[in-house]
N, C-alpha and C positions, 0 to 999 in steps of 0.2 A: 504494500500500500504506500508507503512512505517514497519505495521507490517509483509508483506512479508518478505520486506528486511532485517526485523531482523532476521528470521528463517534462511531465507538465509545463512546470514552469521554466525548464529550458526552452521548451520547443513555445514560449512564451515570450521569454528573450530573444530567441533565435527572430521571430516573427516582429518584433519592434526591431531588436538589427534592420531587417531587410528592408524595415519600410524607410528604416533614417535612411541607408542607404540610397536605396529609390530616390526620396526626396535629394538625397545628394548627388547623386547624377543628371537630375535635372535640374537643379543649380548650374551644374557645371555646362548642360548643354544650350541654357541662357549666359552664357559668359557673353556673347557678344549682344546681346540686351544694354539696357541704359541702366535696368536697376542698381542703385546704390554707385554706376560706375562715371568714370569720367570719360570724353572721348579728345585726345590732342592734337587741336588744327593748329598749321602752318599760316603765320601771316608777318605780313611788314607791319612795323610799332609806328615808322616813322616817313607816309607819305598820306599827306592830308584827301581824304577824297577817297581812298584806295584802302588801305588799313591805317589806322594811328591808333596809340596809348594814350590817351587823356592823362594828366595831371590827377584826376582823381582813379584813376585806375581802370576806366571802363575803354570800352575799342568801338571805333568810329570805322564807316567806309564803304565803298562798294562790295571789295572783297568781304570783309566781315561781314555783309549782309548777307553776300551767295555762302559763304562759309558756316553762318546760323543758320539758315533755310537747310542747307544741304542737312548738317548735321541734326536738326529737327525732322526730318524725312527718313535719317537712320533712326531715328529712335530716340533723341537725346534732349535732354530740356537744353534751354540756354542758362542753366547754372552747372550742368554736368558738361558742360563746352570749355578745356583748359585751351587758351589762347597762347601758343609759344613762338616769340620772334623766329623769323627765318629769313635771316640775310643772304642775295642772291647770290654769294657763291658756296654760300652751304646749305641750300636745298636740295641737293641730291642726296649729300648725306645724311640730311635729316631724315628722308626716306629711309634710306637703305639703313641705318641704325634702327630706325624703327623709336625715333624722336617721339615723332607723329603720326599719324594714321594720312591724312591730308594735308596740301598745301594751296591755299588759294592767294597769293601774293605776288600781284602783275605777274606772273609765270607764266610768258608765251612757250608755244609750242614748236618747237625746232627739230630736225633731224637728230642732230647731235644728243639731244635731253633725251630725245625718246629709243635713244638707243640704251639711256641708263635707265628711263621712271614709266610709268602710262601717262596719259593722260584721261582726264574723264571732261568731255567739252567740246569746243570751245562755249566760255561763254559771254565774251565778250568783245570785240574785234574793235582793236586800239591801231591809231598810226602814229607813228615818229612827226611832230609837230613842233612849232616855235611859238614861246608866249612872246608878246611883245604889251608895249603901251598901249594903252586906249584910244589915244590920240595919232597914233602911227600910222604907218600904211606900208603895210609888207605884202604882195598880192602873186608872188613866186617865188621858188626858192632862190632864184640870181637876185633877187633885192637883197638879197644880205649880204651880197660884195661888198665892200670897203661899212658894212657895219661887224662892230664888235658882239662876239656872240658869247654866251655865258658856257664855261666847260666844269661838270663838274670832277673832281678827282677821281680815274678810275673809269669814268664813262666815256664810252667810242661814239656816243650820240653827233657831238657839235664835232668831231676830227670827222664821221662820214659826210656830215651836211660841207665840210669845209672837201676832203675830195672828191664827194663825186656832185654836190651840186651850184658851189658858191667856193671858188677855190679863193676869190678876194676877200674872203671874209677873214677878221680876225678875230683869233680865240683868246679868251681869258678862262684859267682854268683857277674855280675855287674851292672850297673844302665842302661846299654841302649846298642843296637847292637854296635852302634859306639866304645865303648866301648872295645868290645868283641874284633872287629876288631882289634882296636891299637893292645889290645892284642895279637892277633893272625900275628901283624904281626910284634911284639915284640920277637915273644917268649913266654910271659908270660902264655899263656894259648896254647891248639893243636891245638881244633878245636872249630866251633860254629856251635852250630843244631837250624834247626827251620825247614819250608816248602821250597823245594829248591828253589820254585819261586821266597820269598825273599831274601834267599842267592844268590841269580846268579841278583837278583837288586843291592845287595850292592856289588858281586863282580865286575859286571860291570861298576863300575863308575869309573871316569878316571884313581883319584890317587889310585886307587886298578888293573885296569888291570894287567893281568898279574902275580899278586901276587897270587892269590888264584886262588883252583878252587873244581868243587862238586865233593863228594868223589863217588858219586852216588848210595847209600846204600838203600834206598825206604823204610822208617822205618814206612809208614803208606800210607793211601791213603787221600787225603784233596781235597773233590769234591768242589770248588768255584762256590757259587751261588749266580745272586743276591736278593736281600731279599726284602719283599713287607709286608706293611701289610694286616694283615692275613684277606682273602677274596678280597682282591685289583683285580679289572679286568686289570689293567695294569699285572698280570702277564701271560696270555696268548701274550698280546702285545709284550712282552719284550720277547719270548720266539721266537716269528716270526721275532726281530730284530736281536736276538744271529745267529738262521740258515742264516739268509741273510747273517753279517758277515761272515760268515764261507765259507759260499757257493760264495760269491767275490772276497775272496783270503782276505780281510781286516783284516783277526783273524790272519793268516797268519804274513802278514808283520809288526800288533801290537808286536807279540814272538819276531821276529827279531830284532826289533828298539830297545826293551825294554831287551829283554834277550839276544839276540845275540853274543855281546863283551863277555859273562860269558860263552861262550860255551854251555848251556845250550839243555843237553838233553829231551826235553820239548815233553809230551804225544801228540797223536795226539789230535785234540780236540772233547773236548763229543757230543757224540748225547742226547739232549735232554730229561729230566728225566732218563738217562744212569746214575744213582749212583754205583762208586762202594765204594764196603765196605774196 
């Protein structure tokens, strides 16, 4: 009898084992769930318009907008969204370390990148442009012979626009856009090239309204994609969260918020694997 009772109550423990168990296996098979987790996207801190750090700690921009959306479509609040800088010449390895899960931070899409990352996109189809004064008149890229144009440190932007379309132009090269800007709205320099989307970021901001604006010259095509590593099934995922955007008006009213105030004549947005060259 006694030895019943033991069985018993083994094959009683034994029967709550299996079930924690159970329960624990489908724990593990929601690991890529949001419960309780965080997910870590890739973004720039420091280009207004595009991704930026606020002063009080929250993040601003286009990218951050497609980069909440997106990560909201996987599954994840915007408090489980860990936002980690990724400066562009360590976005691949931020991938391939496995930093981040995504990166949405002006990341065009190039032969070269996509021989190391995926992409999942395009979603946003930027050109190599020049800001200038408000009062100016830049109306091709040869108008910027014999004017000074802003270089920032590290960027081939304003040495392409100087060989292959304005070889009269002179460059000043400074430590950082902000930089450029004073400049530019000093005097000290004409203009400042880079992708319009960043320039129509930094025109937009308060103490610039108004002062600048894009010359609108389209000196290249810069398909924005975001980047996965290479074989990641998140990027079909993230490729069904860009159409939803788009298709809700959400991509829509991101351009506006974020480019808007810069007047910003902004492409319609891509269709999906749509690269153009």
């Amino acid at each position: 009898m006694n030895l019943r009772k033991v069985s018993a109550a083994s094959a009683a423990v034994l029967a709550l084992a299996l079930t924690a168990t159970a329960c624990g296996s489908g724990d593990s098979e929601d690991s890529g769930k949001s419960d309780g987790k965080t997910i870590k996207v890739g973004i720039k801190f420091d280009q207004p318009g595009i991704g930026q750090k606020t002063p009080q700690g929250t993040f601003t921009g286009f990218d951050v907008d497609v980069a909440t959306y997106v990560a909201k479509e996987l599954g994840y609040t915007e408090k489980q969204i860990e936002f980690k800088e990724t400066p562009s010449a360590d976005r691949e390895n931020a991938l391939s370390r496995g930093d981040v899960e995504f990166i949405a931070a002006s990341y065009s899409i190039t032969d070269e990148r996509e021989a190391k990352v995926d992409f999942a996109g395009p979603y946003l189809l930027a050109h190599q442009d020049v800001l200038i004064r408000s009062d100016d008149k830049i109306a091709k890229a040869e108008d910027l012979n014999g004017k000074i144009l802003c270089s920032v440190s590290g960027s081939t932007s304003a040495q392409n626009v100087k060989e292959k379309f304005a070889k009269g132009a002179e460059l000043k090269e400074y430590g950082g856009y902000s930089e450029c800007l004073e400049g530019l709205q000093t005097g000290a320099v004409d203009a400042l090239t880079t992708d319009d989307s960043i320039l129509a970021g930094y025109a937009a901001q308060e103490q610039y309204k108004g002062k600048f604006k894009l010359a609108g010259l389209s000196l290249s095509n810069e398909n924005y994609g975001v980047g996965v590593k290479k074989g990641s099934d998140l990027k079909d995922k993230i490729n069904k969260a860009l159409e939803k955007m788009v298709e809700d008006g959400s991509w829509d009213k991101a351009v506006e918020s974020n480019f808007g105030p810069a007047d910003y004549k902004n492409e319609p947005a891509p269709k999906i694997g749509d690269i153009v060259k």
